[in-house]
ChimeraX commands (.cxc) that place a marker at each C-alpha (Angstrom):
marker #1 position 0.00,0.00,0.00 radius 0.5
marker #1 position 1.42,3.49,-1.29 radius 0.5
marker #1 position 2.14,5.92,2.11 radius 0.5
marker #1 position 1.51,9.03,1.98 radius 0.5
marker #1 position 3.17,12.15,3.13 radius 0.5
marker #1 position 2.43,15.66,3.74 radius 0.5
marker #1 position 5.24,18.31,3.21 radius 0.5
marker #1 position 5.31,21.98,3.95 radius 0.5
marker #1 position 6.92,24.64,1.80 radius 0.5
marker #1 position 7.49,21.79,-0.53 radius 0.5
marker #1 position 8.06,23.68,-3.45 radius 0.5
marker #1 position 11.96,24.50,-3.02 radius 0.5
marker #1 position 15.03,24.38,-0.77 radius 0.5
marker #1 position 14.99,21.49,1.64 radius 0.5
marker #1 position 10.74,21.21,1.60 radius 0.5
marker #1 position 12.03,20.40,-2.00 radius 0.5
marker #1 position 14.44,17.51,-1.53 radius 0.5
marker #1 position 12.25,15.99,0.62 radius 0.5
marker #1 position 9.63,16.17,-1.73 radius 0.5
marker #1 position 11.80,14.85,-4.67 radius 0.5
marker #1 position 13.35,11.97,-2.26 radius 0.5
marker #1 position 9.81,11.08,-0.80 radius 0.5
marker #1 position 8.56,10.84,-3.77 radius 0.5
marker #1 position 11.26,8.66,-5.50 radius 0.5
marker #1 position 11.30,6.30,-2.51 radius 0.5
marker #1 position 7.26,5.60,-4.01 radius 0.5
marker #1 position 5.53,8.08,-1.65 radius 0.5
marker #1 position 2.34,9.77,-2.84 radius 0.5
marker #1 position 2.17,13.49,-1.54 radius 0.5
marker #1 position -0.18,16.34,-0.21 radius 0.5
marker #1 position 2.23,19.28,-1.31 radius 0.5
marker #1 position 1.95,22.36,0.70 radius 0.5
marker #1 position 3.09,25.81,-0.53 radius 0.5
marker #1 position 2.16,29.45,-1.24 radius 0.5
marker #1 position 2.91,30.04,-4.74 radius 0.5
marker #1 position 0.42,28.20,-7.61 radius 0.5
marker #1 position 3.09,28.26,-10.01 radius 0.5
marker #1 position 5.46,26.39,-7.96 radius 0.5
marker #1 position 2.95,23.85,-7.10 radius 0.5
marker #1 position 2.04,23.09,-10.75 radius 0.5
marker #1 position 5.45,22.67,-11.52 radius 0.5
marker #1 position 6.40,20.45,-8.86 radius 0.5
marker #1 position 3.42,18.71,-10.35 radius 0.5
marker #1 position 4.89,18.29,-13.36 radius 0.5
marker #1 position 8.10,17.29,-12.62 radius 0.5
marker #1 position 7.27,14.71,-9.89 radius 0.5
marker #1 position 4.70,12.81,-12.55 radius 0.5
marker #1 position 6.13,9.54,-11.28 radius 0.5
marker #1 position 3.69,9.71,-8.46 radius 0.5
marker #1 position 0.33,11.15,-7.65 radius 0.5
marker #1 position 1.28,15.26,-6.40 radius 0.5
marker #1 position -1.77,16.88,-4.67 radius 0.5
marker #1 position -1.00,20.39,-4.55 radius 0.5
marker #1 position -2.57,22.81,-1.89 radius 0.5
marker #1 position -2.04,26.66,-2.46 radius 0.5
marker #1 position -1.85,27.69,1.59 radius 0.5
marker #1 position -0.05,30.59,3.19 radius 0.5
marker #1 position 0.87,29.43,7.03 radius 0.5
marker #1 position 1.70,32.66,8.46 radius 0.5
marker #1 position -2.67,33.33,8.49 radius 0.5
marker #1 position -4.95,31.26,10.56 radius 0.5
marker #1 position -7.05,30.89,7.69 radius 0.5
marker #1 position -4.09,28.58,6.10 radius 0.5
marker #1 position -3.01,26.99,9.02 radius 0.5
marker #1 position -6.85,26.00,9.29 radius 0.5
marker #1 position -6.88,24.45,5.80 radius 0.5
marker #1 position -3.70,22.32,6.21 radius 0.5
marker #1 position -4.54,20.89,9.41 radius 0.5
marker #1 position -8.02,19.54,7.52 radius 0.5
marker #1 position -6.30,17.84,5.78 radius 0.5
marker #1 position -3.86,16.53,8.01 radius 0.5
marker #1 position -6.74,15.18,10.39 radius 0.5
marker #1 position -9.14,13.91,7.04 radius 0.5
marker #1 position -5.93,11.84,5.04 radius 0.5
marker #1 position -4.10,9.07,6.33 radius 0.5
marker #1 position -0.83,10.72,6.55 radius 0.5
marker #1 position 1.85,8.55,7.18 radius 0.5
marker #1 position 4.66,11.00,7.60 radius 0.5
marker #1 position 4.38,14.69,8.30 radius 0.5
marker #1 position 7.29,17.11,7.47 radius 0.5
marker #1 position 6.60,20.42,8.89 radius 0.5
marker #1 position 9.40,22.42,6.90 radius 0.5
marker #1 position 7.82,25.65,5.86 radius 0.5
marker #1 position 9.62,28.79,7.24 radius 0.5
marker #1 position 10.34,32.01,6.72 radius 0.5
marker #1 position 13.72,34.43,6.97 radius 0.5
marker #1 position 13.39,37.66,8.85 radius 0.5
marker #1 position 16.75,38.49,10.81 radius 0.5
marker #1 position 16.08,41.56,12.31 radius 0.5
marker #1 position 16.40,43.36,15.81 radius 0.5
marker #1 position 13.41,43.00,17.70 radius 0.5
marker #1 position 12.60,46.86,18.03 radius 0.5
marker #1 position 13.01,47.13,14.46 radius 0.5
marker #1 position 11.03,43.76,13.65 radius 0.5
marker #1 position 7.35,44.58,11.74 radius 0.5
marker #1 position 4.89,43.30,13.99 radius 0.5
marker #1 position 3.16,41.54,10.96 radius 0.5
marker #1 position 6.39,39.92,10.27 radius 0.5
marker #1 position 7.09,38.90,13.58 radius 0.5
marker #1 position 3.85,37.30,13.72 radius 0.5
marker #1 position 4.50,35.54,10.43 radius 0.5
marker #1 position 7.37,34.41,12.22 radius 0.5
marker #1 position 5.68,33.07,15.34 radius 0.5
marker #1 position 2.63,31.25,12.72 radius 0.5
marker #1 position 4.46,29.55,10.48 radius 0.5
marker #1 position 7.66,27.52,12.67 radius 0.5
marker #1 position 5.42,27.48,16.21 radius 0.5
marker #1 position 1.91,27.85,15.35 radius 0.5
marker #1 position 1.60,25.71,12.25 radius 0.5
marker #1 position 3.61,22.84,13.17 radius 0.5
marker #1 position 1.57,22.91,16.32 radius 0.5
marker #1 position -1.62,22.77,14.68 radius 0.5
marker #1 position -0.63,20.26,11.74 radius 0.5
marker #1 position 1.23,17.92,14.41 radius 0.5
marker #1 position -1.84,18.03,16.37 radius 0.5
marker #1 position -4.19,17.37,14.03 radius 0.5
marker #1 position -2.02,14.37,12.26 radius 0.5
marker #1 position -1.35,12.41,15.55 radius 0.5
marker #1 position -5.55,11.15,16.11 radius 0.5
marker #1 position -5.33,9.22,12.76 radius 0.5
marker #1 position -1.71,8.17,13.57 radius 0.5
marker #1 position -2.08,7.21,16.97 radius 0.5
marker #1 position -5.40,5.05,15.34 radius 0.5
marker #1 position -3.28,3.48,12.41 radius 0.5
marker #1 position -0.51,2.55,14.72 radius 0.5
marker #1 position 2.28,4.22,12.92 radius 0.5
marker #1 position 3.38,7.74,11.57 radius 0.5
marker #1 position 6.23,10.02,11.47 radius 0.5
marker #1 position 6.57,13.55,12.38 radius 0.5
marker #1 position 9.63,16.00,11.31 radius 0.5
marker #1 position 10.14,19.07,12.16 radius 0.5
marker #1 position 12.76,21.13,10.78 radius 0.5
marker #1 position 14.10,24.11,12.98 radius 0.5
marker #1 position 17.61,24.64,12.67 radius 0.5
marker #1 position 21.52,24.49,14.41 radius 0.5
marker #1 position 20.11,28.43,15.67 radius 0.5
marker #1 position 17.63,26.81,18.20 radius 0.5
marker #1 position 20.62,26.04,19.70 radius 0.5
marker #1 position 22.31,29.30,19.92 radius 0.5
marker #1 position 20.45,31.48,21.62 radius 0.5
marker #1 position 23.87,33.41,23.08 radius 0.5
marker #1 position 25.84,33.35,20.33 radius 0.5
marker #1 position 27.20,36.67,19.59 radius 0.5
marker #1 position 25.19,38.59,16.80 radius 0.5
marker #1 position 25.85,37.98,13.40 radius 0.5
marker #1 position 26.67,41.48,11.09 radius 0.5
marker #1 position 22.78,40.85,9.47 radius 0.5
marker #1 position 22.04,42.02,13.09 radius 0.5
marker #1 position 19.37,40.09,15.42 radius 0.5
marker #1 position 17.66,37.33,15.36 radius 0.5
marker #1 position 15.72,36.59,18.53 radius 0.5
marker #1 position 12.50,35.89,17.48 radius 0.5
marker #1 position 13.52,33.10,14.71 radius 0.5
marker #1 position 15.73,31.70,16.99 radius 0.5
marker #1 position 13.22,31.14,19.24 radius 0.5
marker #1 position 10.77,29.62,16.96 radius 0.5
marker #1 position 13.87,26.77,15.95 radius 0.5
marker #1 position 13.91,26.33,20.05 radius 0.5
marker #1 position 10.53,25.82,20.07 radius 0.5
marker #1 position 10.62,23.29,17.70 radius 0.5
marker #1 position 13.37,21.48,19.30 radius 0.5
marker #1 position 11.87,21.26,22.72 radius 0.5
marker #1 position 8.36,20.52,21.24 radius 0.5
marker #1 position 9.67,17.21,19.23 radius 0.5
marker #1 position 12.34,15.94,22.22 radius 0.5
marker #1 position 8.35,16.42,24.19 radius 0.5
marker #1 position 6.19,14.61,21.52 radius 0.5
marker #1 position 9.03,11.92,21.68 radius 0.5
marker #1 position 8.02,11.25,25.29 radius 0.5
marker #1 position 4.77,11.23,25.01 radius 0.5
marker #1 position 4.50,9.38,21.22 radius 0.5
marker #1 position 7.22,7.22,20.52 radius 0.5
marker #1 position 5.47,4.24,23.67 radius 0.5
marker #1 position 2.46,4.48,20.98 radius 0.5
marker #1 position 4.56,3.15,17.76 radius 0.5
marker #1 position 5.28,7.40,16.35 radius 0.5
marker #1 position 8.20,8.25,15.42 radius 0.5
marker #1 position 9.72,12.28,16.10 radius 0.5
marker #1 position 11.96,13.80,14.89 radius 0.5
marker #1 position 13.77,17.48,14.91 radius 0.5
marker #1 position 16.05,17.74,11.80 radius 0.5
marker #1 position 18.46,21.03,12.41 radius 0.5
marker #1 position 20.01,22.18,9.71 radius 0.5
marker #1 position 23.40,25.04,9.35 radius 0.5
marker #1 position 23.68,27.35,6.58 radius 0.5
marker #1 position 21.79,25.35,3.65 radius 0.5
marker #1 position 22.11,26.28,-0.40 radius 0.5
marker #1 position 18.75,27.40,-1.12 radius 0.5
marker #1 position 16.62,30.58,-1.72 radius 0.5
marker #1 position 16.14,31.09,2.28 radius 0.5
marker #1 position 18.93,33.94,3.02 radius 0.5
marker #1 position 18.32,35.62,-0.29 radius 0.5
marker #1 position 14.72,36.09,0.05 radius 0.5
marker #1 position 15.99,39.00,2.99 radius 0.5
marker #1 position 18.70,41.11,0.71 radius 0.5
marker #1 position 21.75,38.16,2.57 radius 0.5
marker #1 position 24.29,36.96,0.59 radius 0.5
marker #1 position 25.36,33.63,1.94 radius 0.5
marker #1 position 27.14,32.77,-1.66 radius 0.5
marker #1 position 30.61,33.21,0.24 radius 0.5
marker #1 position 29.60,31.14,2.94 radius 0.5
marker #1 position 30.20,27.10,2.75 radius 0.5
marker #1 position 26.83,25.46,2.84 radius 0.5
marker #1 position 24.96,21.90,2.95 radius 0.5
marker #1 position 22.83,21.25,-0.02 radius 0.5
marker #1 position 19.16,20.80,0.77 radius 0.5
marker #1 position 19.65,17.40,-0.50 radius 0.5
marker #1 position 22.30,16.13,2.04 radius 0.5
marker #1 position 20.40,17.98,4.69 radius 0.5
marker #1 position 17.56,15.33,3.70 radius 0.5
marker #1 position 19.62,12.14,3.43 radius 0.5
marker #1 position 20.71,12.79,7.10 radius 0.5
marker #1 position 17.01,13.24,8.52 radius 0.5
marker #1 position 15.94,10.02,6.63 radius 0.5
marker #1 position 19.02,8.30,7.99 radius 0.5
marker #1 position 18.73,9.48,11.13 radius 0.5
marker #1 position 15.32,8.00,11.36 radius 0.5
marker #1 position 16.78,4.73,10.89 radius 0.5
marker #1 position 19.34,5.39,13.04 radius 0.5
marker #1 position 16.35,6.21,16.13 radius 0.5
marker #1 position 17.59,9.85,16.58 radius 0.5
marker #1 position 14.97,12.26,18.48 radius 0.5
marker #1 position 17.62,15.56,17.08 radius 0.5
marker #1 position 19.05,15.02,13.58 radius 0.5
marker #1 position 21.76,17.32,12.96 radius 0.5
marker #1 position 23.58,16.90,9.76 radius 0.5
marker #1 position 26.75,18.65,9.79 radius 0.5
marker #1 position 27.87,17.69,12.94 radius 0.5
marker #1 position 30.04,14.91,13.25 radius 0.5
marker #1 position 30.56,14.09,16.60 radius 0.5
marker #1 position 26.80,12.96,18.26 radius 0.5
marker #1 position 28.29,12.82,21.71 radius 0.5
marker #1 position 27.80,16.72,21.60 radius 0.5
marker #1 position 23.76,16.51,20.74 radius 0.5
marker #1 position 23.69,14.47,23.89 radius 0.5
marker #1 position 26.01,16.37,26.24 radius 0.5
marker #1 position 23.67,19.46,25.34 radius 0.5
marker #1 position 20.24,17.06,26.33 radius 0.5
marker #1 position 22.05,15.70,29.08 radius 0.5
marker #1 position 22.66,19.22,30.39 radius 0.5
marker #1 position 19.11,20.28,29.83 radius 0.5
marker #1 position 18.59,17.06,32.22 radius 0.5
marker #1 position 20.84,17.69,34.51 radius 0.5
marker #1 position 19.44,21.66,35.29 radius 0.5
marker #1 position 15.95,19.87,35.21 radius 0.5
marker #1 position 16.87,17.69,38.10 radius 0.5
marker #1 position 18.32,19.86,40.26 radius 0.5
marker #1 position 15.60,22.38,41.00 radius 0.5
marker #1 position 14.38,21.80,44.39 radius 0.5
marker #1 position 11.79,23.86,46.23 radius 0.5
marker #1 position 14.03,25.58,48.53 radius 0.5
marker #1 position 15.80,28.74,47.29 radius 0.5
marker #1 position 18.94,28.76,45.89 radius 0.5
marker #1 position 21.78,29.98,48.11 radius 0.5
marker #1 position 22.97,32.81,45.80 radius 0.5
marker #1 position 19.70,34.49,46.13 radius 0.5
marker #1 position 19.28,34.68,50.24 radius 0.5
marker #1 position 19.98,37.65,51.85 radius 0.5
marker #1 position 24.05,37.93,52.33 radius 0.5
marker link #1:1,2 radius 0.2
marker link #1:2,3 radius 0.2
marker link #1:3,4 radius 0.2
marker link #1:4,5 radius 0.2
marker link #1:5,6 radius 0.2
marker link #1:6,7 radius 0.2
marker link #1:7,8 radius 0.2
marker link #1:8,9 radius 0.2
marker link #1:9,10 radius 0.2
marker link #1:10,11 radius 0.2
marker link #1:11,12 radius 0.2
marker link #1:12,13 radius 0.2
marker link #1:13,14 radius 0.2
marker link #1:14,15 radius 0.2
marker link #1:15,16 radius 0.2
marker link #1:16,17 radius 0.2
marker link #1:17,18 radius 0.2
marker link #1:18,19 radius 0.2
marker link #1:19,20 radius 0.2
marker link #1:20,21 radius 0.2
marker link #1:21,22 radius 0.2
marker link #1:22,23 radius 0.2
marker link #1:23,24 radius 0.2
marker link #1:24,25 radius 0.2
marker link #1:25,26 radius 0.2
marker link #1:26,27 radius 0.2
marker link #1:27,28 radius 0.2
marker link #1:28,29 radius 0.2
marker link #1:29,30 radius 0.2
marker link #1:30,31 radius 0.2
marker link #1:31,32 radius 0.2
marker link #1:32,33 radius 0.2
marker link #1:33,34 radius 0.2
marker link #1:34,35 radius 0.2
marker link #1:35,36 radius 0.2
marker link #1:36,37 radius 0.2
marker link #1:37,38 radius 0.2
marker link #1:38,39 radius 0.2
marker link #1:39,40 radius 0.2
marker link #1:40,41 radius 0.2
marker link #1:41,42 radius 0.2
marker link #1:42,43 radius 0.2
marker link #1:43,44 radius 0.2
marker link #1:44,45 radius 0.2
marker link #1:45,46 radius 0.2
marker link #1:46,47 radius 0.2
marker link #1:47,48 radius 0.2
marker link #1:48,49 radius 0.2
marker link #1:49,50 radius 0.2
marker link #1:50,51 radius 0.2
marker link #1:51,52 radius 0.2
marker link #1:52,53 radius 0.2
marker link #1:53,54 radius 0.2
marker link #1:54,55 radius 0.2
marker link #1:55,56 radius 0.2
marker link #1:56,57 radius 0.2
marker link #1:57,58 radius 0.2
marker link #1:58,59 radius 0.2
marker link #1:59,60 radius 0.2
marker link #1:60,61 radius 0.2
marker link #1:61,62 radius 0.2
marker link #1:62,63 radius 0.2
marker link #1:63,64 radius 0.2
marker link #1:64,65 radius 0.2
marker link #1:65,66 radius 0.2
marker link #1:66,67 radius 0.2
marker link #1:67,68 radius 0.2
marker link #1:68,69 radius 0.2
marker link #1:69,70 radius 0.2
marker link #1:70,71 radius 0.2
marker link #1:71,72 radius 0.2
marker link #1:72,73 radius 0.2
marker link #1:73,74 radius 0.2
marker link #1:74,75 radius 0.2
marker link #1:75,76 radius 0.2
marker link #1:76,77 radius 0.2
marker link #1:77,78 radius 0.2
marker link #1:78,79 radius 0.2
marker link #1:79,80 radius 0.2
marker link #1:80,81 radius 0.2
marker link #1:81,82 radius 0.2
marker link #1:82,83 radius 0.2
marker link #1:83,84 radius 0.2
marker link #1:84,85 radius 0.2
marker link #1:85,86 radius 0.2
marker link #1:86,87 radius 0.2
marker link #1:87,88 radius 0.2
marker link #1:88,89 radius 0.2
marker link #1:89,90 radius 0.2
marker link #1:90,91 radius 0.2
marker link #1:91,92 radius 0.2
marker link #1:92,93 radius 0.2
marker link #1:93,94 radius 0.2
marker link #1:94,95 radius 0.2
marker link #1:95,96 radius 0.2
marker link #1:96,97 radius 0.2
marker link #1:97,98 radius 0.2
marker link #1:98,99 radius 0.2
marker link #1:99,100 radius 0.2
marker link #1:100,101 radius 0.2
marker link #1:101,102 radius 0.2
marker link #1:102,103 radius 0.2
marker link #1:103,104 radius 0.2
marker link #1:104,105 radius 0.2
marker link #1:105,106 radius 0.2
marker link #1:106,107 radius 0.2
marker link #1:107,108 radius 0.2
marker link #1:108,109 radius 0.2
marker link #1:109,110 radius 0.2
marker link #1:110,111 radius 0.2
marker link #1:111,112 radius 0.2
marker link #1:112,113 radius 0.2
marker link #1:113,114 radius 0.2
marker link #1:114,115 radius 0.2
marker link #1:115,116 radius 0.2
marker link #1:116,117 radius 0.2
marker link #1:117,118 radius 0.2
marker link #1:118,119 radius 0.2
marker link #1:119,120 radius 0.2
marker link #1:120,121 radius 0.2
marker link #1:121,122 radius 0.2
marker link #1:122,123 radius 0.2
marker link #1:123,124 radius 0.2
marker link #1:124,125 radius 0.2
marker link #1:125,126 radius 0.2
marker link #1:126,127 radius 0.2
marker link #1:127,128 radius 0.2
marker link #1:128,129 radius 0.2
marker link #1:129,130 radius 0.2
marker link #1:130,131 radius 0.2
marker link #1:131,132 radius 0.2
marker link #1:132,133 radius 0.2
marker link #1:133,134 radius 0.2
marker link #1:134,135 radius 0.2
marker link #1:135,136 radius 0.2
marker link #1:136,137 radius 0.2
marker link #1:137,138 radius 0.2
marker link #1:138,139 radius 0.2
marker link #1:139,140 radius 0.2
marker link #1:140,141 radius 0.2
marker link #1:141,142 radius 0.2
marker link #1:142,143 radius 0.2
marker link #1:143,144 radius 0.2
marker link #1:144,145 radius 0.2
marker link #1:145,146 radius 0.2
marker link #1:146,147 radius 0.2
marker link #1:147,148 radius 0.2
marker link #1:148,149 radius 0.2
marker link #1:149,150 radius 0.2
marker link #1:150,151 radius 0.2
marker link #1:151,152 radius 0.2
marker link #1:152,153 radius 0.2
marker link #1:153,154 radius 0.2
marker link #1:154,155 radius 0.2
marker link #1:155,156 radius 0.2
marker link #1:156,157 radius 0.2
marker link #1:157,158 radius 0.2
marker link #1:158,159 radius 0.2
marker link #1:159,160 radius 0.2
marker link #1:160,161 radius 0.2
marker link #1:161,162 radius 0.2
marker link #1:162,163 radius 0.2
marker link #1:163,164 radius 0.2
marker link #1:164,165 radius 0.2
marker link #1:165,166 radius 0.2
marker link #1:166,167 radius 0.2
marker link #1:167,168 radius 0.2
marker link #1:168,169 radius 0.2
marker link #1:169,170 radius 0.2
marker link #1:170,171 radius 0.2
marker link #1:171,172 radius 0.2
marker link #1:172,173 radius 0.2
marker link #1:173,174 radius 0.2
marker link #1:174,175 radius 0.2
marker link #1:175,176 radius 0.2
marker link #1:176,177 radius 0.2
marker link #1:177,178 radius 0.2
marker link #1:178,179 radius 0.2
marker link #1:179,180 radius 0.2
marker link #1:180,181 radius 0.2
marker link #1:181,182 radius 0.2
marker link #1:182,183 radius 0.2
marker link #1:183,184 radius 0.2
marker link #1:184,185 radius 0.2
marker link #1:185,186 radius 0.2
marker link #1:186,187 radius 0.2
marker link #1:187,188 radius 0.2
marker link #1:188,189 radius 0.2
marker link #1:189,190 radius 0.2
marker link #1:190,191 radius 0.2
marker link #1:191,192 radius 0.2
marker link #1:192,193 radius 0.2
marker link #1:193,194 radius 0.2
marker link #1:194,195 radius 0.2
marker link #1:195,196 radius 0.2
marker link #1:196,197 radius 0.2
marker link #1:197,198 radius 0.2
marker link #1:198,199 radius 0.2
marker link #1:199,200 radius 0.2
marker link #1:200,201 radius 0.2
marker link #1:201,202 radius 0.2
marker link #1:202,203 radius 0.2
marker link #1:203,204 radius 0.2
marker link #1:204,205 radius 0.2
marker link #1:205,206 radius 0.2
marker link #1:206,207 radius 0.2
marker link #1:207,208 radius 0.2
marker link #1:208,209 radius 0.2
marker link #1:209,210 radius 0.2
marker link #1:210,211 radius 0.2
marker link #1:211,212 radius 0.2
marker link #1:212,213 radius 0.2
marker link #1:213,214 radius 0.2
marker link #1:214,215 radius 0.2
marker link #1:215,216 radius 0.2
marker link #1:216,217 radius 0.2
marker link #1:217,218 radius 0.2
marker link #1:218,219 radius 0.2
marker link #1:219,220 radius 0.2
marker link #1:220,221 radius 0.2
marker link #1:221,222 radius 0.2
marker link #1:222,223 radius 0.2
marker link #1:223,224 radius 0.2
marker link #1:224,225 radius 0.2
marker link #1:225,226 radius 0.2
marker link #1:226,227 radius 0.2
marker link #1:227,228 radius 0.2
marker link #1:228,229 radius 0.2
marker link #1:229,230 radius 0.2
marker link #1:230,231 radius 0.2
marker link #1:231,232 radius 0.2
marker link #1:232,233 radius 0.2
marker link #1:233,234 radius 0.2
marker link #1:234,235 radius 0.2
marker link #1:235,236 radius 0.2
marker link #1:236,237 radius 0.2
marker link #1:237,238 radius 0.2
marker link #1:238,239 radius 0.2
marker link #1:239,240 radius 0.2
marker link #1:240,241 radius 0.2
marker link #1:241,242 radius 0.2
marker link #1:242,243 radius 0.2
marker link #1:243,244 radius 0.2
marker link #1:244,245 radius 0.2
marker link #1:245,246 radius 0.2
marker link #1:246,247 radius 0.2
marker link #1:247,248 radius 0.2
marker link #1:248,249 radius 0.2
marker link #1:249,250 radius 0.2
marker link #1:250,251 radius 0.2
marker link #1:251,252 radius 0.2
marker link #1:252,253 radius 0.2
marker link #1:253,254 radius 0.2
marker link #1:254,255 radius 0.2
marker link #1:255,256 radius 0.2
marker link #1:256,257 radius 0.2
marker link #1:257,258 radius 0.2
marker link #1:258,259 radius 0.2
view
């Protein structure tokens, strides 16, 4: 039986490569993007499988709405919420429309889609969930980069982080499988949608950065990350998380008391 998955901002970068690689490995696909024109021709150039194409823009609720139908009404095997946007920008300076577009389409959207994809999962017994954030979720104080700040996006990737590593817990004893695949500096249109010119910069094809989150699901990984080589450091940084967790107690810390 043909699986089927549903991929956001499939029509370029790394939404894509896994759109291409999907369907190539005999997936069928629900196709998720904001241009038409891009849709059609993903269309036509993935005519090896059945393409259904669905014109939605995630940064409204009214988008958000109709993806998440769909994700609740089709047996979706595997859900890849990749859609995002690029707005580096201090916060003062930050649009409040854009930093809302922001906040809808990596937190709000992935939310909504992941929540309305697990019923039918959780019912079939299987399913897979990706969520691409990015190596940013985990560098919250990093010094600034010269395109200036970034807090809100990097929040969004942190989001995304902590919300799989939770899902994990709370899916994975009920046969689904979650996972966070976080990306560096990839070779697509992302940077130079905002005026940034990344074409000095080495960079991961969109295509490698796929091969590692389908490995890595084979491989059991909760946090894909594919340019980093040494995994001891993705679980140094979860077993630090732990370790702060743990030891909270409800007595106040000696630093803060009165001297």
């Amino acid at each position: 039986m043909t699986k089927l998955a549903l991929v956001t901002g499939a029509t370029s970068g790394i939404g894509r490569a896994y759109a291409e690689r999907l369907a190539a490995d005999g997936f069928d696909l629900i196709a998720v993007g904001r241009q038409q024109d891009r849709l059609e021709q993903l269309v036509g150039e993935l005519d090896h499988t059945t393409v259904t194409p669905v014109a939605a823009d995630l940064s409204t609720d009214i988008g958000v709405q109709a993806v998440a139908e769909l994700c609740n009404s089709e047996p979706v095997d595997l859900l890849v919420n990749n859609a995002g946007v690029a707005h580096y920008m201090p916060i003062a300076e930050l649009p409040a429309d854009r930093a809302s577009e922001l906040v809808h389409v990596k937190v709000l959207a992935p939310t909504m889609l992941t929540r309305a994809a697990v019923p039918g999962m959780l019912d079939r017994r299987s399913g897979t969930i990706i969520n691409v954030a990015g190596m940013l979720g985990f560098a919250g104080p990093a010094p600034l980069p010269p395109m200036g700040g970034r807090a809100i996006y990097t929040a969004t990737l942190a989001h995304l982080i902590a919300f799989t590593q939770a899902l994990h817990e709370e899916l994975s004893p009920r046969g689904l499988t979650v996972q966070v695949c976080c990306p560096g500096v990839v070779a697509t249109e992302f940077h130079a949608r905002q005026g940034i010119d990344m074409s000095a910069v080495p960079r991961m094809s969109a295509q490698d950065v796929v091969i590692a989150s389908l490995r890595g699901l084979e491989l059991g990984e909760i946090i894909c990350a594919p340019g980093v080589e040494e995994s001891g450091l993705l679980d140094a940084v979860v077993n630090a998380d732990l370790a702060a967790f743990g030891g909270q107690s409800p007595q106040l810390a000696s630093r803060y008391r009165t001297a």
